[in-house]
LOLO-736664 format. One record per residue: residue number from 1; x, y, z of N, C-alpha, C in turn; chain; residue in three letters. Coordinates in nm, 2 decimals. Layout:
+-----+--------+--------+--------+--------+--------+--------+--------+--------+--------+---+-----+
:   k :    npx :    npy :    npz :   capx :   capy :   capz :    cpx :    cpy :    cpz : c :   r :
+-----+--------+--------+--------+--------+--------+--------+--------+--------+--------+---+-----+
: NUM :      X :      Y :      Z :      X :      Y :      Z :      X :      Y :      Z : A : ALA :
...
+-----+--------+--------+--------+--------+--------+--------+--------+--------+--------+---+-----+
//
This chain:
+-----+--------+--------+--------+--------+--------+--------+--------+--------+--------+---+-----+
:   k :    npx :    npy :    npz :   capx :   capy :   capz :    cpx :    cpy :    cpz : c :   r :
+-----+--------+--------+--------+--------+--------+--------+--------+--------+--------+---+-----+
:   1 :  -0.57 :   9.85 :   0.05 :  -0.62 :   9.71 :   0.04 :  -0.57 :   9.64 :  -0.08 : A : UNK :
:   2 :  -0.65 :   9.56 :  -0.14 :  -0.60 :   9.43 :  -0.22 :  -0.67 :   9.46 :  -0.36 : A : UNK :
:   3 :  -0.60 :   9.42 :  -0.47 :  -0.66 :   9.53 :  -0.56 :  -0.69 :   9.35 :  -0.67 : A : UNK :
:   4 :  -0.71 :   9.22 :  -0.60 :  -0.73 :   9.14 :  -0.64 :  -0.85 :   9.10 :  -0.66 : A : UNK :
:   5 :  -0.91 :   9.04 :  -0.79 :  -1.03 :   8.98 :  -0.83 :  -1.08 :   8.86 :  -0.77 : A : UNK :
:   6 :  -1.23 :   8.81 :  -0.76 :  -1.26 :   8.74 :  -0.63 :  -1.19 :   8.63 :  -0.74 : A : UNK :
:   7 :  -1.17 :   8.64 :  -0.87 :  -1.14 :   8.51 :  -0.96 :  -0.99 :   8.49 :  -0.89 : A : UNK :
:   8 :  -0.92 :   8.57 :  -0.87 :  -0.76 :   8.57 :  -0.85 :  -0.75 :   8.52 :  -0.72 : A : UNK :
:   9 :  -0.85 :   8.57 :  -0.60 :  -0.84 :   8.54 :  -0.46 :  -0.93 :   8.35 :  -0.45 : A : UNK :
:  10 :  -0.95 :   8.32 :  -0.59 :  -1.04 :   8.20 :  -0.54 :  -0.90 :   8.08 :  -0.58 : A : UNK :
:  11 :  -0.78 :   8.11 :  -0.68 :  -0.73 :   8.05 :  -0.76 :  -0.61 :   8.05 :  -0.60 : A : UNK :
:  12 :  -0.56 :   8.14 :  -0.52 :  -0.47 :   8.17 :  -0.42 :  -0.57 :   8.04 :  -0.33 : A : UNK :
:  13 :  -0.69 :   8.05 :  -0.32 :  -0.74 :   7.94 :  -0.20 :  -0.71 :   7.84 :  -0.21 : A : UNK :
:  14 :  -0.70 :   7.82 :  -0.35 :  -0.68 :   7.63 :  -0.40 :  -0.52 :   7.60 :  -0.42 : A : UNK :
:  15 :  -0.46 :   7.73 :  -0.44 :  -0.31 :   7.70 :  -0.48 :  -0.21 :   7.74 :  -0.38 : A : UNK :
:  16 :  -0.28 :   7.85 :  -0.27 :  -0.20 :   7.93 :  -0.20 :  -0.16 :   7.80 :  -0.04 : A : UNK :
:  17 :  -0.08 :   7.86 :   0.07 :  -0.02 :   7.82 :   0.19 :  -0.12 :   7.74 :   0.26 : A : UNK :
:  18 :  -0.24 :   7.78 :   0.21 :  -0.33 :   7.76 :   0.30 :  -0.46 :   7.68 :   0.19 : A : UNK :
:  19 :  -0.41 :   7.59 :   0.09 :  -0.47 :   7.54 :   0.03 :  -0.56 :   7.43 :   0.08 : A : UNK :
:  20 :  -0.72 :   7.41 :   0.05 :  -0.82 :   7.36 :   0.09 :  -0.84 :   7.40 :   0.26 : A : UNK :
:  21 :  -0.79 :   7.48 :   0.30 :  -0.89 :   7.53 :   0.42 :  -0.98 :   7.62 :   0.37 : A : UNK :
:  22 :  -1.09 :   7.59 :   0.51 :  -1.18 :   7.68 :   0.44 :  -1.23 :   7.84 :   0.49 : A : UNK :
:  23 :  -1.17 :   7.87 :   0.48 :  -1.13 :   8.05 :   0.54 :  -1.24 :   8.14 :   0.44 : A : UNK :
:  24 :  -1.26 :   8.22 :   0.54 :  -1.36 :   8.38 :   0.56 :  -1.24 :   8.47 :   0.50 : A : UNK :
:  25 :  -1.29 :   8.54 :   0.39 :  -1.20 :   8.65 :   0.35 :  -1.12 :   8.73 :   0.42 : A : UNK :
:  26 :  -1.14 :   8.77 :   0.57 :  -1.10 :   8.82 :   0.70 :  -1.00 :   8.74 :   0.72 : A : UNK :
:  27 :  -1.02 :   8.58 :   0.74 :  -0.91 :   8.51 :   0.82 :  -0.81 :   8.45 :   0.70 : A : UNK :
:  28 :  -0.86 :   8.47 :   0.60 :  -0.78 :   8.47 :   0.49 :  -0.65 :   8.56 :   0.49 : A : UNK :
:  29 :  -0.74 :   8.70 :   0.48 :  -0.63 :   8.85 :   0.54 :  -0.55 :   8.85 :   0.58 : A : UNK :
:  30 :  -0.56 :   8.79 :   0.73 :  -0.54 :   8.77 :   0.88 :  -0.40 :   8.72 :   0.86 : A : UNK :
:  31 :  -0.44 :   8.55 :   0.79 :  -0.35 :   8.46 :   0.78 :  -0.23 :   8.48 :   0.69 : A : UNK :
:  32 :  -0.26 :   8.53 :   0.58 :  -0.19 :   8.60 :   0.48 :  -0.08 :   8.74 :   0.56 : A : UNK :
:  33 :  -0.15 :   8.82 :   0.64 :  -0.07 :   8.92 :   0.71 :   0.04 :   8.85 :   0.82 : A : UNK :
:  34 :  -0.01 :   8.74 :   0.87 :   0.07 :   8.69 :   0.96 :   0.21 :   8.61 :   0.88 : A : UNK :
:  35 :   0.16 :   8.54 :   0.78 :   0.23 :   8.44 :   0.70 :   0.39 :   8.55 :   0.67 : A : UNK :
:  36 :   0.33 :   8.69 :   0.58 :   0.46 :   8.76 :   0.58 :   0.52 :   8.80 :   0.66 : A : UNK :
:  37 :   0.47 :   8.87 :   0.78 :   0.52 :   8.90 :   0.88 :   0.59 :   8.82 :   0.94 : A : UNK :
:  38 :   0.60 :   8.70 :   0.96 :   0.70 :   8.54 :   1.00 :   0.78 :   8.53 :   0.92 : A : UNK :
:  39 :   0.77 :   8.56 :   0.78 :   0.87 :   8.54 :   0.67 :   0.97 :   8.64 :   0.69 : A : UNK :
:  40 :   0.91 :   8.79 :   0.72 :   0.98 :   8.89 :   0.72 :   1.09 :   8.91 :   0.83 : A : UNK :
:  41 :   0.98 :   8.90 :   0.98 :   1.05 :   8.86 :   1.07 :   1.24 :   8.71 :   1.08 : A : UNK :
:  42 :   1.21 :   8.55 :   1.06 :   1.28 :   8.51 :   0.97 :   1.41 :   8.57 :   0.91 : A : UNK :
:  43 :   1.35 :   8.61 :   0.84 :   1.48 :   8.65 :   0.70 :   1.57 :   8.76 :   0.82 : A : UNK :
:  44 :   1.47 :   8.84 :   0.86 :   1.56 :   9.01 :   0.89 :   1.63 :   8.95 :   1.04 : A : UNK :
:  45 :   1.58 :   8.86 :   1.13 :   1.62 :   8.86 :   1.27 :   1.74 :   8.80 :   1.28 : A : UNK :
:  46 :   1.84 :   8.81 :   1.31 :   1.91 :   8.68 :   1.40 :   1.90 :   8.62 :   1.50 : A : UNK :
:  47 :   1.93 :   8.50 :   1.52 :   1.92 :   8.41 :   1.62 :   1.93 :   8.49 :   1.78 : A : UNK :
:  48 :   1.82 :   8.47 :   1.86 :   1.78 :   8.64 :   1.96 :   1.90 :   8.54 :   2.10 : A : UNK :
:  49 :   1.93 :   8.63 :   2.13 :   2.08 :   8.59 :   2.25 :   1.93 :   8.49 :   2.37 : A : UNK :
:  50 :   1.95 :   8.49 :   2.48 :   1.89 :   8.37 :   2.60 :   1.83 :   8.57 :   2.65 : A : UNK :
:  51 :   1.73 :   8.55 :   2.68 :   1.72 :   8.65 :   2.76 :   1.67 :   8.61 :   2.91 : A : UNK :
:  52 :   1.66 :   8.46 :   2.92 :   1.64 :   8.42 :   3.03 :   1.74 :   8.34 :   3.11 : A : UNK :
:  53 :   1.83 :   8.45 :   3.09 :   2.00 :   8.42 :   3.17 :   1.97 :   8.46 :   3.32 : A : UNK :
:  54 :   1.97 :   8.40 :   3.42 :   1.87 :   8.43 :   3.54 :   2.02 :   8.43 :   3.59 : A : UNK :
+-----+--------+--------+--------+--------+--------+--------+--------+--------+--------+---+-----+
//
C-alpha cells in the first residue's frame, strides 16, 4: 500500500489530477490506479492495427 501521510494525501487532493473533486480515499486509489495504468498503457502501446477489418 501507500506509505503516505493523511497530511501528504490531503496536499495531492488540492494539487493533484484530480484537484477540488471531492473523492473517498477508495476512489481516490481507484482513480490514481487507473490514471497510471493509461499513462503506462500510452507510453508502452503503439497505435493498435483496425481489428475490425470485416
Amino acid at each position: 500500500m501507500s506509505d503516505k501521510s493523511a497530511e501528504d494525501r490531503a496536499q495531492e487532493v488540492e494539487t493533484g489530477p484530480f484537484a477540488g473533486w471531492l473523492l473517498t480515499p477508495k476512489q481516490q486509489t481507484f482513480l490514481e490506479l487507473c490514471w497510471s495504468d493509461a499513462a503506462e498503457n500510452d507510453r508502452d502501446s503503439s497505435p493498435p492495427a483496425s481489428q475490425n477489418s470485416g
